[in-house]
RONU-969413 format. One record per residue (C-alpha): residue in one letter; x negated, y negated, z negated. Coordinates in Angstrom, 1 decimal, padded with zeros to 4 digits. Layout:
BEGIN
+---------+--------+--------+--------+
: residuo :      X :      Y :      Z :
+---------+--------+--------+--------+
:       A :      X :      Y :      Z :
...
+---------+--------+--------+--------+
END
This chain:
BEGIN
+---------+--------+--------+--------+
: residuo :      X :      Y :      Z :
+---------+--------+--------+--------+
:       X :  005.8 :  006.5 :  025.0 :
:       X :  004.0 :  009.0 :  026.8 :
:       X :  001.4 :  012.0 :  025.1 :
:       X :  001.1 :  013.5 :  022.2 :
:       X : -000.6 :  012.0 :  018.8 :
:       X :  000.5 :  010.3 :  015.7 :
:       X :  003.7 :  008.8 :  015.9 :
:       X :  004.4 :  005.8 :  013.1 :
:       X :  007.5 :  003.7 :  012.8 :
:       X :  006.9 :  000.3 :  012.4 :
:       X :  009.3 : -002.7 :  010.8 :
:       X :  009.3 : -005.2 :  013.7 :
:       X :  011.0 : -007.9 :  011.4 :
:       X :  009.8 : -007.4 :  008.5 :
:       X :  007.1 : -010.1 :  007.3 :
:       X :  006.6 : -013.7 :  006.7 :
:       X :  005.4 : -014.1 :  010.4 :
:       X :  007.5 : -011.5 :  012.0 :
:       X :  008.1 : -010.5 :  014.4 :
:       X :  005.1 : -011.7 :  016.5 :
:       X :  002.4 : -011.4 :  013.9 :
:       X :  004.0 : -007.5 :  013.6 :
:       X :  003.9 : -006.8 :  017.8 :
:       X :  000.6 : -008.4 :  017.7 :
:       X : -001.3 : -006.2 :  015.0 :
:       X :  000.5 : -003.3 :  016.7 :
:       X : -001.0 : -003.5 :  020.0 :
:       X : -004.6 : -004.2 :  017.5 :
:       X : -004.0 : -000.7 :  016.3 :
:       X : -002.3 :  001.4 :  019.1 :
:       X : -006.1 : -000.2 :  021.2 :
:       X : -008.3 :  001.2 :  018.3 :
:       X : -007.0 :  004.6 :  017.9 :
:       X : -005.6 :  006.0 :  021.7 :
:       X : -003.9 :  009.4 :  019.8 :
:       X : -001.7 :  007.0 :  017.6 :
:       X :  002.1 :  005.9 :  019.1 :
:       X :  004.6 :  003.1 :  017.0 :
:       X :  008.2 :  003.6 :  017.4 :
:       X :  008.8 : -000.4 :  017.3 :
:       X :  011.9 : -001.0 :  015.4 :
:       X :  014.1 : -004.0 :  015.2 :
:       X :  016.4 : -006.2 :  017.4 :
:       X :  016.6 : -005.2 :  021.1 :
:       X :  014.9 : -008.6 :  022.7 :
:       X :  012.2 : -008.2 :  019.8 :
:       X :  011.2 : -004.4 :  020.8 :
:       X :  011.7 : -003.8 :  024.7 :
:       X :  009.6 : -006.7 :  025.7 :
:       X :  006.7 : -005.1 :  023.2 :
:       X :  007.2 : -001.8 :  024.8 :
:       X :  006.7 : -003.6 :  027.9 :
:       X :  003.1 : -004.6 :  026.9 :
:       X :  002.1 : -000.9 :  025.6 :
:       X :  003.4 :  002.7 :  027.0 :
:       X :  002.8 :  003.8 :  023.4 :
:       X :  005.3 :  001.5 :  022.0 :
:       X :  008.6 :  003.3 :  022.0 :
:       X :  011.7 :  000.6 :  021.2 :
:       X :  014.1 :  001.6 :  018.5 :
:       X :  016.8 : -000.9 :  018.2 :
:       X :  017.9 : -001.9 :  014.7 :
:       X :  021.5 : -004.4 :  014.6 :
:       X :  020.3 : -005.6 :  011.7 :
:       X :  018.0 : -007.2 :  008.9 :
:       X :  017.1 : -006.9 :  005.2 :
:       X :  016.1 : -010.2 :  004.3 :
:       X :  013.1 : -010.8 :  001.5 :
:       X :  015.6 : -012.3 : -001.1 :
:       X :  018.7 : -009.5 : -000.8 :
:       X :  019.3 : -006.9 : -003.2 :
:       X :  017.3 : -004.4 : -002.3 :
:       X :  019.8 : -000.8 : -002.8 :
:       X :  022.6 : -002.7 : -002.0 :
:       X :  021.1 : -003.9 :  000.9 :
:       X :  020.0 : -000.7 :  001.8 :
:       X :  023.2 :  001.1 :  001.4 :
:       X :  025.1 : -001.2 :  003.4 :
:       X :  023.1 : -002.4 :  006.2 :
:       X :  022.7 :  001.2 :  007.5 :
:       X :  021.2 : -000.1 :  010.7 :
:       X :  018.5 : -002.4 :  009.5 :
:       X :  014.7 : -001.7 :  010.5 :
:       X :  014.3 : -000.3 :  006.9 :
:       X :  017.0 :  001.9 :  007.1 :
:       X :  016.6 :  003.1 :  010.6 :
:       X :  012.8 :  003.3 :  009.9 :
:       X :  012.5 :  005.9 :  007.0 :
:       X :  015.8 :  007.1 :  009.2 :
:       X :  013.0 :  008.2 :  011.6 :
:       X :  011.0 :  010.1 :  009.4 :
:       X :  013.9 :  011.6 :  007.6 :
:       X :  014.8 :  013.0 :  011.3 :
:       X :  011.2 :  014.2 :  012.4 :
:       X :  010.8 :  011.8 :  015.1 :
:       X :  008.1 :  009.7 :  012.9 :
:       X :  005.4 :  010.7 :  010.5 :
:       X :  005.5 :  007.3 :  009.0 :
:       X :  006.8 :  004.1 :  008.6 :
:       X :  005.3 :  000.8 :  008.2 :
:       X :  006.9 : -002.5 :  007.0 :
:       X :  005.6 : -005.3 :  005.3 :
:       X :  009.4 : -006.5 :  004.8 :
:       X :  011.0 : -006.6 :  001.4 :
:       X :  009.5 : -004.4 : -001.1 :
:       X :  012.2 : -003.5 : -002.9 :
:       X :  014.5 : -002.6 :  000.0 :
:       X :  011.3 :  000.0 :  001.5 :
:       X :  011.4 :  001.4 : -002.0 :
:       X :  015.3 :  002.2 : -001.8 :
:       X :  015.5 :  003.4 :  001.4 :
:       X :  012.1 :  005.8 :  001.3 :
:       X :  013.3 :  006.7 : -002.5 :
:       X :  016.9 :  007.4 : -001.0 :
:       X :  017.0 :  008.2 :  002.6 :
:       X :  013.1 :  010.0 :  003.1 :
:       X :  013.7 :  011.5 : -000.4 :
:       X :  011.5 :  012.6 : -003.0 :
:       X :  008.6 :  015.2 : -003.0 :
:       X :  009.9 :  017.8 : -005.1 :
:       X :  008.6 :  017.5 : -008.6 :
:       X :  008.3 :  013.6 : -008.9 :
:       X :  010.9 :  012.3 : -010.8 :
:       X :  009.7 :  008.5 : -010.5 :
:       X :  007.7 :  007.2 : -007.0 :
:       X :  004.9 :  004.9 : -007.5 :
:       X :  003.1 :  002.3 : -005.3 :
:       X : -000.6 :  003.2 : -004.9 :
:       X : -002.6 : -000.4 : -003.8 :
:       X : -006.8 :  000.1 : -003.0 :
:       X : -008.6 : -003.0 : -004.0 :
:       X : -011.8 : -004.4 : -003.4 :
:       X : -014.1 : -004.4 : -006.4 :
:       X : -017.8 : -004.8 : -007.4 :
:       X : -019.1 : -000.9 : -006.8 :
:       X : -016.5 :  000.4 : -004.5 :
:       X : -012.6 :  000.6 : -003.4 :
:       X : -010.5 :  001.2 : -006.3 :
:       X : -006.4 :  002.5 : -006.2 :
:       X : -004.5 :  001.3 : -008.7 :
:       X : -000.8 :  003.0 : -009.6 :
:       X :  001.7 :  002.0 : -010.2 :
:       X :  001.7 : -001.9 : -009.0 :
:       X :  005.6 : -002.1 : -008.8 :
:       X :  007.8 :  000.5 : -008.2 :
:       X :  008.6 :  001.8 : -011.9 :
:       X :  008.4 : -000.8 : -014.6 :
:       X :  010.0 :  001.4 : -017.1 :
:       X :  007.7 :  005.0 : -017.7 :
:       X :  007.6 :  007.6 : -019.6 :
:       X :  004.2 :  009.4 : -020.6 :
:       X :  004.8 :  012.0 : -018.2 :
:       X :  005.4 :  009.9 : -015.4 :
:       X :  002.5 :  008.3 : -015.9 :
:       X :  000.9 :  012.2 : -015.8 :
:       X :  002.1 :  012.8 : -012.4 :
:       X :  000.6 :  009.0 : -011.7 :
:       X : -002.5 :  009.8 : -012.3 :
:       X : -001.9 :  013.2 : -009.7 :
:       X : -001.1 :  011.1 : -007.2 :
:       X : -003.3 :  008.5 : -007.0 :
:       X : -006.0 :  010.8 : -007.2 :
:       X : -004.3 :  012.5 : -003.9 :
:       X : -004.4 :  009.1 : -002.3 :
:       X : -008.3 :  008.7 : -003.3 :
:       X : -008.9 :  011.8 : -002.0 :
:       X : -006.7 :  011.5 :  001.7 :
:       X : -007.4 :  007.8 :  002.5 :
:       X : -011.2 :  007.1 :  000.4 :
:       X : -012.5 :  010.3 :  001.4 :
:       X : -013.6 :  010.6 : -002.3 :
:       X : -013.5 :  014.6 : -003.0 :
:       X : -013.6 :  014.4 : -007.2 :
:       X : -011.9 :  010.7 : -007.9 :
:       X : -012.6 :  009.5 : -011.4 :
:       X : -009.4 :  008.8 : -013.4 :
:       X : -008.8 :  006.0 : -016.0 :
:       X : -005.8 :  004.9 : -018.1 :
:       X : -005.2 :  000.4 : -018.4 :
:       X : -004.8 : -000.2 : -021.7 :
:       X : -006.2 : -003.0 : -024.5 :
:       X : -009.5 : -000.6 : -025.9 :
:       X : -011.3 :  002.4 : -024.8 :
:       X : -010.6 :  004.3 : -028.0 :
:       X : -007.5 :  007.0 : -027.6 :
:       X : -005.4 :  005.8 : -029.9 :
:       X : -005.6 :  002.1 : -028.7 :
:       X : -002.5 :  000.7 : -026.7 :
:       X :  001.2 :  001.5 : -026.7 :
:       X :  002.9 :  003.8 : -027.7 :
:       X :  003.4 :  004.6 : -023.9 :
:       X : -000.2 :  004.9 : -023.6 :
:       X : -001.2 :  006.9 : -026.5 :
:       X :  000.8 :  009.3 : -025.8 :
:       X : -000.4 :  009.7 : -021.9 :
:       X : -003.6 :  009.7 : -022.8 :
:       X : -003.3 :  012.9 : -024.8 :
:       X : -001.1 :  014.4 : -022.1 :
:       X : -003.7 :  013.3 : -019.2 :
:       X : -006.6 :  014.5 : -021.2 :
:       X : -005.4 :  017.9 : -020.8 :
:       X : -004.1 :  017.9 : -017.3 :
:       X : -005.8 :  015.4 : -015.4 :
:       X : -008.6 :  016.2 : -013.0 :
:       X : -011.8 :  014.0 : -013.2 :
:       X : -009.7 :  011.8 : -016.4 :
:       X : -011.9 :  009.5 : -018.2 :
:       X : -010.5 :  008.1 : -020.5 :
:       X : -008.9 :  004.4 : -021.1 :
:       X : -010.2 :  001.5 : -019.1 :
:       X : -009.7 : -002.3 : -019.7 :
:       X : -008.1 : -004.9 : -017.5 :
:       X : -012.2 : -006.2 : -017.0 :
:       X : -013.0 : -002.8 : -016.0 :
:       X : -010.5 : -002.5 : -013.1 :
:       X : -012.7 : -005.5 : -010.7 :
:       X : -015.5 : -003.6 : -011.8 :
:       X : -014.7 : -000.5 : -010.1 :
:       X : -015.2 :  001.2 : -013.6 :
:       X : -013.0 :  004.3 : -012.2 :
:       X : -011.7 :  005.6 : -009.1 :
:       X : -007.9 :  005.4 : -010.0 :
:       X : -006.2 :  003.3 : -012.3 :
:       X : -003.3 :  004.0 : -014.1 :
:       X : -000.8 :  002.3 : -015.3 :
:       X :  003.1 :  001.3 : -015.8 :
:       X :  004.7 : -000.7 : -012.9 :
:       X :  005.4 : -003.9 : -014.6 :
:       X :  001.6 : -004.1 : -015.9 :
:       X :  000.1 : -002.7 : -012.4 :
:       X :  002.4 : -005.7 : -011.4 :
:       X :  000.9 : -008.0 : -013.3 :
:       X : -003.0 : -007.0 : -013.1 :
:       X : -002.4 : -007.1 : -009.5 :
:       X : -001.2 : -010.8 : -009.0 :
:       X : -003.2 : -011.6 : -011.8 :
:       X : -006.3 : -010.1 : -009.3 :
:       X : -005.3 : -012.2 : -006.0 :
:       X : -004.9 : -015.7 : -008.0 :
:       X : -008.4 : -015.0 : -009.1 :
:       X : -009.5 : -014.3 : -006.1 :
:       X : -007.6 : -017.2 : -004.1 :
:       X : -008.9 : -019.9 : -006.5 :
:       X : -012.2 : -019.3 : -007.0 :
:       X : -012.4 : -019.3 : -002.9 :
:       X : -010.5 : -022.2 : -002.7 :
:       X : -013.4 : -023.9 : -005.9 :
:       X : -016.3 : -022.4 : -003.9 :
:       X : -015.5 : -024.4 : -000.7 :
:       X : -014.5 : -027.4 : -001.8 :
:       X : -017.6 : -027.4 : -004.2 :
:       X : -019.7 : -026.6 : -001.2 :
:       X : -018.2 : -029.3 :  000.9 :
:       X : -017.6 : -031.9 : -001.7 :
:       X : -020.8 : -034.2 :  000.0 :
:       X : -022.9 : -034.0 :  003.3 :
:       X : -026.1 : -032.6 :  001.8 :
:       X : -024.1 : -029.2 :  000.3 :
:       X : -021.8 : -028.7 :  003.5 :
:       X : -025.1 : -028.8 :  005.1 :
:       X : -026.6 : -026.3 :  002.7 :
:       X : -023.3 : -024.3 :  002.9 :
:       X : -023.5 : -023.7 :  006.4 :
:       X : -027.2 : -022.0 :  005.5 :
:       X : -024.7 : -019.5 :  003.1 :
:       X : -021.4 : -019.2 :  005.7 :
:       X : -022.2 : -015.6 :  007.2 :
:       X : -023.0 : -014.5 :  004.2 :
:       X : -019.7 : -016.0 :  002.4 :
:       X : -017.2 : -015.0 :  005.6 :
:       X : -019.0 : -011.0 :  005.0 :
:       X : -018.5 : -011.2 :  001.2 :
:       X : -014.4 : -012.9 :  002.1 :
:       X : -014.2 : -009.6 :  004.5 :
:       X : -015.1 : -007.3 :  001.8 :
:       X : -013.4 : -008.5 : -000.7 :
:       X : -010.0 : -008.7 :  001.5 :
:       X : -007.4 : -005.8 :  000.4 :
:       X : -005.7 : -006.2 :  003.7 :
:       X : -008.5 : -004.4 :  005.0 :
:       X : -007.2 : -001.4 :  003.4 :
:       X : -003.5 : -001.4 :  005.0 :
:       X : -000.2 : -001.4 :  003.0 :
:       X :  000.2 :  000.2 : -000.3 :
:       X :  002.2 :  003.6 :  000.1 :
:       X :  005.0 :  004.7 : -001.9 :
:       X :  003.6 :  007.6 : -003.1 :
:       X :  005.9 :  010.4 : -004.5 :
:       X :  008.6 :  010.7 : -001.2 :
:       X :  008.7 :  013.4 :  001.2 :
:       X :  006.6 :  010.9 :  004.1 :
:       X :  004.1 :  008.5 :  004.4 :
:       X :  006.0 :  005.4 :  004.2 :
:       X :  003.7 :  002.2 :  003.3 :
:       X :  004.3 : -001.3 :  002.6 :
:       X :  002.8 : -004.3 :  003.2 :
:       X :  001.9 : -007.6 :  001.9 :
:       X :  005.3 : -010.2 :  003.5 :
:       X :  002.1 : -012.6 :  004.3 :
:       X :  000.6 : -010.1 :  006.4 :
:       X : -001.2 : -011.5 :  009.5 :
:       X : -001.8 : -009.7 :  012.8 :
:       X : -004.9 : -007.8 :  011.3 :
:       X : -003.3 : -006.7 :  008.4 :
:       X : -000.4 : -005.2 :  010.2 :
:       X : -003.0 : -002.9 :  012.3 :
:       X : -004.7 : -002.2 :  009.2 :
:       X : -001.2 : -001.2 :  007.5 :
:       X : -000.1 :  000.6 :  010.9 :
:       X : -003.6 :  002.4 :  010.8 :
:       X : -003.5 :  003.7 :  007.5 :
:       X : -000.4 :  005.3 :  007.9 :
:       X : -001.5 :  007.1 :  010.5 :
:       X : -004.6 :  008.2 :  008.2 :
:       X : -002.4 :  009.3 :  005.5 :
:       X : -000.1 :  011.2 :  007.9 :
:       X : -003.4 :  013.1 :  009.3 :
:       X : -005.2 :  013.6 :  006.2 :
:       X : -001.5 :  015.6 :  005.3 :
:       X : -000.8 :  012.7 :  001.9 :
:       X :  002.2 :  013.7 :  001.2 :
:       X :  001.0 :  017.7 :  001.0 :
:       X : -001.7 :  017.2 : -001.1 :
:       X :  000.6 :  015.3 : -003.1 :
:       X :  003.3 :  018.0 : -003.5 :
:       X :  000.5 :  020.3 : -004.6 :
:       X : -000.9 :  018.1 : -006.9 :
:       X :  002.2 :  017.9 : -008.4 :
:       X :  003.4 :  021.3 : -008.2 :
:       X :  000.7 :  022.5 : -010.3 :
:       X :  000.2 :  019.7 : -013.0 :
+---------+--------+--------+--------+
END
């Protein structure tokens, strides 16, 4: 690797179609951005013939793997030489500003929560995802990382997912709203109720409650919510999405006079598909640890590796994780 610029560790392994879908969306982003350099981690074979094909892939060998159905702390505290490990290793160490991996979730949550650290201040890290939606991109947090919250965490939710709006959406006030079953205040859970009187008076550009219709709608900027719900609202999002793709083209190619008519419609369908894709966006970053560590989706192709690779290079320049220690510092 030769010249200065962003550096970003990346998971070579980690992925449904690793490694090759993960070299491949690497050399997608290191020929977009020429300031931006990937310390490729993973098995020897895997990450010296990559180097060979860039000068700004660097090879870090990793002996080992975390698979997508092990034990994610377990796995992290004994396979001290996996990517994962060895890839928020890097940042830990300096020698990375980030770390990519669209490996298992679970074990990139231990390891940044454990080996990066957390920002001081955070008690609980959350995964911030941006979706597509009718009016604009939206970030919704937490999709996964803490199913079990407090009202305050929820607080310091809301402060960084507002951070994230504002590094990686270039939104400069980001309009905050709280999931829960009815716009009223005292609507919800318990959990709810009682962080919605907490965000109301600490909270930055807080609205109010939103609904589970309002968050495809782009009601707000930054939706906040629980991990297990965020979870749920999430997946709930991409079956949506999937089936009614999958009903739209085989109701436009169910006879020879509509596949006809449907090709009339196809450049206008594959633009609405692109802007509708959240692997446009990158991977969703742990937000709360003392780097910019993002993961993505395990069915990420070659485009949605650059994406992910790219926006941790954006969060690492647009300083993420400072904004997000002064959010919190002063909530």
């Amino acid at each position: 690797m030769s010249g200065g610029g962003t550096a970003i560790a990346v998971d070579a392994v980690g992925g449904d179609h690793a490694p090759d879908a993960v070299v491949e969306g690497t050399l997608i982003a290191l020929s977009a951005d020429p300031s931006l350099a990937v310390l490729l981690v993973g098995p020897e074979s895997v990450v010296s013939e990559a180097a060979s094909r860039s000068e700004r892939i660097t090879p870090i060998v990793a002996t080992e793997v975390i698979g997508m159905d092990e034990s994610p702390t377990q796995s992290v505290r004994v396979k001290r030489d996996s990517s994962i490990v060895v890839g928020c290793r890097l940042i830990k160490e300096g020698k990375a500003g980030g770390f990519f991996s669209a490996g298992n979730t679970g074990a990139v949550l231990a390891a940044g929560t454990l080996i990066v650290g957390r920002i001081a201040g955070v008690s609980r890290p959350a995964i911030g995802a941006v979706f597509p939606t009718a009016a604009k991109p939206s970030v919704v947090v937490d999709i996964g990382a803490s199913s079990d919250c407090r009202p305050e965490h929820l607080v310091a939710f809301a402060h960084m997912g507002a951070a994230y709006a504002r590094t990686l959406l270039g939104l400069e006030e980001p309009s905050v709203g709280l999931l829960s079953i009815g716009e009223e205040p005292n609507k919800g859970s318990t959990l709810v109720v009682q962080a919605h009187r907490l965000m109301a008076d600490s909270v930055p550009g807080f609205v109010g409650n939103v609904e589970g219709r309002d968050v495809p709608r782009g009601v707000v900027d930054v939706v906040v919510t629980d991990g297990f719900t965020g979870n749920v609202v999430v997946k709930v999002m991409e079956g949506v999405s999937a089936t009614l793709i999958a009903q739209m083209k085989h109701a436009m190619t169910s006879s020879p006079l509509r596949t006809a008519a449907a090709s009339v419609l196809a450049p206008a369908m594959r633009e609405l598909g692109r802007r509708m894709d959240p692997d446009v966006y990158g991977g969703a970053p742990l937000l709360g640890v003392a780097g910019a560590v993002l993961i993505g989706h395990g069915s990420s192709g070659p485009e949605a590796v650059a994406a992910g690779v790219a926006a941790s290079a954006t969060a690492v320049r647009g300083g993420l994780t400072e904004h997000i220690a002064a959010a919190v510092s002063t909530a």
